[in-house]
Structures are given as structure tokens and as C-alpha cells.
N, CA, C and O of each residue as an XYZ file, in Angstrom:
416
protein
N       0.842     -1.159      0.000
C       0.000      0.000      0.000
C       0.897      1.234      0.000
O       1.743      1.390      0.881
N       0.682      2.261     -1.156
C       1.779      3.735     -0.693
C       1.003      3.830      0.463
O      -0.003      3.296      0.931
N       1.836      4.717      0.773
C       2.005      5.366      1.872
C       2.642      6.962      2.223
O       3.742      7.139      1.699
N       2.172      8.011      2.942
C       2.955      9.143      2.891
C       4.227      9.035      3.495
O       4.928      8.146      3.012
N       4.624      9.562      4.235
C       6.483      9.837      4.835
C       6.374      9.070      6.305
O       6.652      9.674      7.341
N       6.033      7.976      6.301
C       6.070      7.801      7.938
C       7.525      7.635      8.761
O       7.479      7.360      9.960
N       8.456      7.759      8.277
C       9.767      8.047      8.817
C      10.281      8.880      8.826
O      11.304      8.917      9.511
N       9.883      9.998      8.092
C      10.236     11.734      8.523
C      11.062     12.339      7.584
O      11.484     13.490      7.470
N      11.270     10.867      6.644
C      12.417     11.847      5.396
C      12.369     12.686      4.178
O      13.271     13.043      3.420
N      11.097     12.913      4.176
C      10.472     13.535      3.361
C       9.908     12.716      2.071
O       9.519     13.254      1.035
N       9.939     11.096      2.366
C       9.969     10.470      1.182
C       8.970     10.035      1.306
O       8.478     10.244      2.415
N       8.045      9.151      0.229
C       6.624      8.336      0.654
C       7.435      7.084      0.480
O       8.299      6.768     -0.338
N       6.791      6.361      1.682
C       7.091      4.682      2.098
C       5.800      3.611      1.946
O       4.626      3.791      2.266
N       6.235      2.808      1.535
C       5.323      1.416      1.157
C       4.804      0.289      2.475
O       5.434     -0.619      3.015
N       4.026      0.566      2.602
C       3.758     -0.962      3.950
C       3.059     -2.073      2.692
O       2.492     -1.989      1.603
N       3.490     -3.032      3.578
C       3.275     -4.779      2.984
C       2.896     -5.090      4.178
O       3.416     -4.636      5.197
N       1.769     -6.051      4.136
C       0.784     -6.830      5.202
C       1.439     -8.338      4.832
O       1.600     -8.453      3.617
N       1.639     -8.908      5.208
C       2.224    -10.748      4.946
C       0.701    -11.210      5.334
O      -0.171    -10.581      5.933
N       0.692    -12.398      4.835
C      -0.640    -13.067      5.117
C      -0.418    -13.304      6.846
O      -1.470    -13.553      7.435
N       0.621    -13.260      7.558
C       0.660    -13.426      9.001
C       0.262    -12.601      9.649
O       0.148    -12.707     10.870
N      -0.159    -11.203      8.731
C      -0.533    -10.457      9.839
C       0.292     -9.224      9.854
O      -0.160     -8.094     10.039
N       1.870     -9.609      9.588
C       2.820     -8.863     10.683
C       3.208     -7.631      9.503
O       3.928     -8.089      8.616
N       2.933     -6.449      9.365
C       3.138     -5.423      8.068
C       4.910     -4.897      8.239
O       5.712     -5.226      9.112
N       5.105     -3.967      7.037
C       6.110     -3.867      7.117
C       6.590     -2.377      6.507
O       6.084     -2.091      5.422
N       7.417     -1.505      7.030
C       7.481     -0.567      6.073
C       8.657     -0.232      5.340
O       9.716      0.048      5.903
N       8.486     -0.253      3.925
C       9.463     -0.058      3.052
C       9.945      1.661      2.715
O       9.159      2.569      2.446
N      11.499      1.773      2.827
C      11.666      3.416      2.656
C      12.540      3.646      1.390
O      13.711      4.014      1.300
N      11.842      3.397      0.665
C      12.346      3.593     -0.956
C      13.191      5.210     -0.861
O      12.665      6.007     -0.084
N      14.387      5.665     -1.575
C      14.864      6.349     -2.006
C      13.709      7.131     -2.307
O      12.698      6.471     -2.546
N      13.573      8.799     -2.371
C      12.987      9.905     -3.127
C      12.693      9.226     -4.664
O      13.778      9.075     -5.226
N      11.895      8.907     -5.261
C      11.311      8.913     -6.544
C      12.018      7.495     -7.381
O      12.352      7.406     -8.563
N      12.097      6.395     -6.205
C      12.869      5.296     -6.745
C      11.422      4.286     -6.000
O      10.745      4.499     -4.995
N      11.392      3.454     -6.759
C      10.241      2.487     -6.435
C      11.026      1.345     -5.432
O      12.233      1.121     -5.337
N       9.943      0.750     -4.764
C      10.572      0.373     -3.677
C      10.555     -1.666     -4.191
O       9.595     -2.201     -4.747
N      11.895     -2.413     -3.786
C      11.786     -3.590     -4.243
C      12.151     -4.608     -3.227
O      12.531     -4.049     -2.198
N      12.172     -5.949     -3.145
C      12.287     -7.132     -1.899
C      13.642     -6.494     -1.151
O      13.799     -6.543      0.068
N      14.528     -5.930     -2.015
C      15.724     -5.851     -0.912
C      15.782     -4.473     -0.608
O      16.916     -4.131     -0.272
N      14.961     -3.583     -0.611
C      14.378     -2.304      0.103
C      14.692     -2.440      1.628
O      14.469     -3.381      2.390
N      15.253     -1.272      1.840
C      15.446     -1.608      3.861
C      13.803     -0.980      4.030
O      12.992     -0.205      3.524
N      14.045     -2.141      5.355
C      12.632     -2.118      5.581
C      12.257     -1.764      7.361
O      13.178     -2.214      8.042
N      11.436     -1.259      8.014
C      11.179     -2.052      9.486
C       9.507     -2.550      9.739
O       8.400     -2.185      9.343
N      10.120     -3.702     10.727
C       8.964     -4.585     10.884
C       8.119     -3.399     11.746
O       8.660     -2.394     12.207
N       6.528     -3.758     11.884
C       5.646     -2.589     12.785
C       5.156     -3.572     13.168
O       4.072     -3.648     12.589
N       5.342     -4.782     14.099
C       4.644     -5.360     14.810
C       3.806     -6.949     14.165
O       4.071     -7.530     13.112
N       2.915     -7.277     15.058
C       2.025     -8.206     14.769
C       0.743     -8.073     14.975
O       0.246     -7.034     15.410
N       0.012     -9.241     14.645
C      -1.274     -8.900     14.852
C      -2.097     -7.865     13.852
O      -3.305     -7.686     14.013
N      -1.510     -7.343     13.033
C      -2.460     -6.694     11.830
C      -3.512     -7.232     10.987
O      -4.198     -6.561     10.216
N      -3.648     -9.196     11.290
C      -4.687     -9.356     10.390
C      -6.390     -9.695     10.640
O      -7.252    -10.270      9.975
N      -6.351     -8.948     12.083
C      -7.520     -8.892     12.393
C      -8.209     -7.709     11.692
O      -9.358     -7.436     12.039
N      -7.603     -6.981     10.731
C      -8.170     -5.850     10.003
C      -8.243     -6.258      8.309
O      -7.377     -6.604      7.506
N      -9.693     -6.038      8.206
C     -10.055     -6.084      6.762
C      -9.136     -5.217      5.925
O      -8.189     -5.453      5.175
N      -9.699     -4.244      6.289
C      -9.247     -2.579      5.172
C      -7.690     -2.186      6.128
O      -7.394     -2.380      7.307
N      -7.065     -1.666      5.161
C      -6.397     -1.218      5.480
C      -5.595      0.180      4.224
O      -5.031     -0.059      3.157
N      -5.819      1.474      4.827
C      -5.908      2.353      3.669
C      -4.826      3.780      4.870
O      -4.743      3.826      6.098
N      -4.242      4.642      3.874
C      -3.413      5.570      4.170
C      -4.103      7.136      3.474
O      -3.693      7.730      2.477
N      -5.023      7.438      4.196
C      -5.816      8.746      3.346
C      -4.493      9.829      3.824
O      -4.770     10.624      2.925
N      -3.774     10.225      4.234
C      -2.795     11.060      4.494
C      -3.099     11.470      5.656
O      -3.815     10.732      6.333
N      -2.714     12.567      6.139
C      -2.874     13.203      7.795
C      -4.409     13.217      7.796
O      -5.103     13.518      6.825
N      -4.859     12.846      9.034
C      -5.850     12.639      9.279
C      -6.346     13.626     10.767
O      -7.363     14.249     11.072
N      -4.717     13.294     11.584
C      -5.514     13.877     12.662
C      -4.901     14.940     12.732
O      -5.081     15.467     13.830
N      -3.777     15.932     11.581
C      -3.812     16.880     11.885
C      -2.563     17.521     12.658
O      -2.434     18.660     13.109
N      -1.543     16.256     12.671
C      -0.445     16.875     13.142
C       0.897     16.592     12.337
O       1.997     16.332     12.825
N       0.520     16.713     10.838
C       1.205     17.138      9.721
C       2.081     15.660      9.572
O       3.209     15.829      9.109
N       1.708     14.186      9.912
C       2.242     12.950      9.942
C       1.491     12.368      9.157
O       0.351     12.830      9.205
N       1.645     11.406      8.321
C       0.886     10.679      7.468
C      -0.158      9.639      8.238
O       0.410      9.607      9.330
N      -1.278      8.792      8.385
C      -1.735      8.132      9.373
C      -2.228      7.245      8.367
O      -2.224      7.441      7.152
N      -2.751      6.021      9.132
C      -3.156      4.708      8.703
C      -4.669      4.558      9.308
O      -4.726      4.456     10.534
N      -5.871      4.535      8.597
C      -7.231      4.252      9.093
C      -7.193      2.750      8.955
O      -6.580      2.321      7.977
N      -7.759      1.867      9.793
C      -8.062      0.473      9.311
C      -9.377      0.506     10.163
O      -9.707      1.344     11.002
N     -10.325     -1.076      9.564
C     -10.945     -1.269     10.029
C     -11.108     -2.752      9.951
O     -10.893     -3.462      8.968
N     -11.659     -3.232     11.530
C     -11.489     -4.797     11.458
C     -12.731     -5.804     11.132
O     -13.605     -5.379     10.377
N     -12.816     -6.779     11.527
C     -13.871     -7.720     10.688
C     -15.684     -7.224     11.597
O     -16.852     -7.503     11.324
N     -15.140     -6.550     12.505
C     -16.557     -6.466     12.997
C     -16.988     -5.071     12.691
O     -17.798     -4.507     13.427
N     -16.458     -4.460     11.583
C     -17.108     -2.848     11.506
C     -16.324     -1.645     12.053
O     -16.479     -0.510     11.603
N     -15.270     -2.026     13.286
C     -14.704     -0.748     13.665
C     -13.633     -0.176     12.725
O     -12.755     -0.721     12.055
N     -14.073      1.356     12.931
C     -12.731      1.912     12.154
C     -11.928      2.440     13.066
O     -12.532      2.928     14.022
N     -10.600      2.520     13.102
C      -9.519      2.784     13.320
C      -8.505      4.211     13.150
O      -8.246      4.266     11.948
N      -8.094      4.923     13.588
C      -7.262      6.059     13.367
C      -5.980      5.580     14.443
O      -5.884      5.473     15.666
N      -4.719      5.274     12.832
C      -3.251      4.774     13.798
C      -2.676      6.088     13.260
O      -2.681      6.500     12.100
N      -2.162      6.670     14.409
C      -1.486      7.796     14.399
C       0.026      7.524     14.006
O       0.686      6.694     14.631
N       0.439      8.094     13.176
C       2.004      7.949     12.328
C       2.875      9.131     13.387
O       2.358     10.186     13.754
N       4.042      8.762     13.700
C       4.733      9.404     14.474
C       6.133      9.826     13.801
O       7.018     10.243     14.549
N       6.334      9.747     12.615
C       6.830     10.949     11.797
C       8.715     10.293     12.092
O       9.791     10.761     11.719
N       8.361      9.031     12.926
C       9.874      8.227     13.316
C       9.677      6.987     12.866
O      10.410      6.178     13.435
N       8.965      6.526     12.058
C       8.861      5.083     11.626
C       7.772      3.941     11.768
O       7.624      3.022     10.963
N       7.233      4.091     12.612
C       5.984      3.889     13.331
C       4.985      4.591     13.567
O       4.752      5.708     13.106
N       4.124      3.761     14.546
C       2.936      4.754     14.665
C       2.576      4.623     16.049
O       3.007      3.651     16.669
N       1.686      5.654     16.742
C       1.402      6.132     18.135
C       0.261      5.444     18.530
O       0.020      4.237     18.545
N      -0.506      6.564     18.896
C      -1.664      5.861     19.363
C      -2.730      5.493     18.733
O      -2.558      5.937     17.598
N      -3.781      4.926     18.762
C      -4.709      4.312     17.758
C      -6.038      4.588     18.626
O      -6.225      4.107     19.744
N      -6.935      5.438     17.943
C      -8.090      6.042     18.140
C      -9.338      5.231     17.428
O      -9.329      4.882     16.247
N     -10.117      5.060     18.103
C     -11.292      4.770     17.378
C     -12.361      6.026     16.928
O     -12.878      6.853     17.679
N     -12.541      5.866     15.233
C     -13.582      6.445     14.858
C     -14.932      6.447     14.369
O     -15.678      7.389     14.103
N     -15.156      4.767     14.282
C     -16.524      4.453     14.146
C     -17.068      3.138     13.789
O     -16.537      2.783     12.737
N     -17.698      2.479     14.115
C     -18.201      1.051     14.178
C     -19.003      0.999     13.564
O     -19.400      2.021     13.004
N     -19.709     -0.387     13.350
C     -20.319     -0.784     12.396
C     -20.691     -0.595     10.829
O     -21.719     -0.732     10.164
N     -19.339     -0.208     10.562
C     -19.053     -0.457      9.114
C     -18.544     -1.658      8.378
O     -17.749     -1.470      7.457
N     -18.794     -2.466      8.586
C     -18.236     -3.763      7.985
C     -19.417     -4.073      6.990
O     -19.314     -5.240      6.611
N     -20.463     -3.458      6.457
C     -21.158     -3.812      5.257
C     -20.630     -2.731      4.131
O     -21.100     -2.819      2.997
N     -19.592     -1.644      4.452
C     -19.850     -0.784      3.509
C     -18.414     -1.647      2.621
O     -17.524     -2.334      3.122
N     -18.716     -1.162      0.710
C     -17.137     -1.184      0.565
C     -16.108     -0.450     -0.307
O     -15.019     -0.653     -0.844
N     -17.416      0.908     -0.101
C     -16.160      2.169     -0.508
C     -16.156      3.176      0.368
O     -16.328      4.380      0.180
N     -15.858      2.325      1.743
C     -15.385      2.971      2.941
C     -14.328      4.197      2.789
O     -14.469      5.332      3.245
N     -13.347      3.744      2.113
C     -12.274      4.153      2.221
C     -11.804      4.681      0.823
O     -10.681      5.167      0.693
């Protein structure tokens, strides 16, 4: 999935979801596409309890790129991007959407 700058370098970065779940973010060079031997860092586990997973850009407003997801029962999600590689805290913004599917 692009992605805006979530590591702060002014560049847009790529996350990859593995079927395990565990995503990943790729930091391609400025205007170079990003490929398997791309440095990468892992963001954890547990991501595949989420259907959608989409990057509308800053969301909440504090000029960081952010990640909305939403999981199999309808909730949506606001993961706050922390502008260092990762992401902060994760807000909920609204449930029972799991029938829609141009949520996002």
C-alpha cells in the first residue's frame, strides 16, 4: 500500500501486510520504487484482524501521514504515524461499518 512519509524523510514509504498479519514498512529512495531488498522495518504483529487497510494522508492533523483500518466487525480505526517510523496511538472512529465497501 503507498504510503505518505512515515519516517520523517520527506519520502513516501510502502507498507506490505504478509498473510501473518505482521506489516512492514518499506523506505524507498525519493522517486525510486521500492523492491524485496528495500530496507525495511517490521511494525509489529497482529495486523490481520483488520479487513481494510488504507493511508488517506494526515488525518488527525499533526502534519504525519496516518493509517485508518478497520477490522472484521465494523470498527474503524485512526493509527497515528509518528513521523519516526511507526505509529502512536490508535483512536477509534466508528463502528459498524463492515457492510460498507467504498469505505475508504
Amino acid at each position: 500500500m503507498p504510503f505518505g512519509d512515515l519516517s520523517g524523510d520527506r519520502c513516501n514509504d510502502v507498507l506490505v501486510r504478509f498473510s501473518s498479519g505482521s506489516p512492514r514498512a518499506y523506505r524507498p529512495a525519493c522517486g525510486v520504487a521500492a523492491t524485496p531488498s528495500t530496507a525495511y522495518t517490521s511494525l509489529g504483529t497482529g495486523w490481520n484482524q483488520y479487513d481494510v487497510l488504507t493511508s488517506p494522508g494526515d488525518v488527525s492533523g499533526d502534519g504525519r501521514a496516518d493509517l485508518v483500518s478497520r477490522d472484521t466487525a465494523g470498527t474503524v480505526r485512526r493509527n497515528d504515524g509518528t513521523g519516526k517510523g511507526s505509529f502512536g496511538g490508535r483512536t477509534k472512529a466508528a463502528t459498524g461499518r463492515q457492510g460498507y465497501k467504498g469505505l475508504f
